[in-house]
C-alpha positions as CSV (number, residue, x, y, z in Angstrom):
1,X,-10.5,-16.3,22.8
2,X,-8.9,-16.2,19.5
3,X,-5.7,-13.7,19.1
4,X,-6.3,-12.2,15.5
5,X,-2.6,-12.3,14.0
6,X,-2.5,-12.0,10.1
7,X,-0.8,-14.8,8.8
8,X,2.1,-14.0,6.0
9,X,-0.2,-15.2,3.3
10,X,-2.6,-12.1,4.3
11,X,0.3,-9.8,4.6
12,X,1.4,-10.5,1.2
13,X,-1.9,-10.4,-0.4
14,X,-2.1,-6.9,0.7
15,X,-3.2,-5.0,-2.9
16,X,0.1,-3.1,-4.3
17,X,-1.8,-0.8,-7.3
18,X,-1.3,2.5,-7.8
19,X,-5.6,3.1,-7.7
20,X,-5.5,1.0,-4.2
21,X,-2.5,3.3,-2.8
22,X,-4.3,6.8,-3.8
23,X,-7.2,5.6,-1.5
24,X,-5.8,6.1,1.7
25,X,-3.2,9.4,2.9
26,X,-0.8,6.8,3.6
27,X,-1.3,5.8,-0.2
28,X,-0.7,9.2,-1.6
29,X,2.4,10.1,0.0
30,X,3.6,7.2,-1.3
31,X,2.7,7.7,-4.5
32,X,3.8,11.4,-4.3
33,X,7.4,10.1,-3.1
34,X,7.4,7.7,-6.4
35,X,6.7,10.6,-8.5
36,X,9.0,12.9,-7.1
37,X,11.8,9.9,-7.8
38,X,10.8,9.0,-10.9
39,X,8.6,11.6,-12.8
40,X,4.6,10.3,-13.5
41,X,4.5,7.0,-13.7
């Protein structure tokens, strides 16, 4: 059986944009927090 471990090179081409972010709740409250820190961005 084959363990499924993401390898670093998968972890860092996770997508970082600000669209990608608002698509999960996760996303948005990050994106909230950036606002809140540094006004619309």
């Amino acid at each position: 059986m084959k363990l499924k471990i993401r390898n670093s090179k998968a972890k860092k081409g996770k997508k970082t944009g600000f669209r990608t972010r608002q698509k999960t709740a996760g996303g948005r409250k990050v994106n909230k927090r950036q606002r809140a820190r540094h006004g619309s961005f």
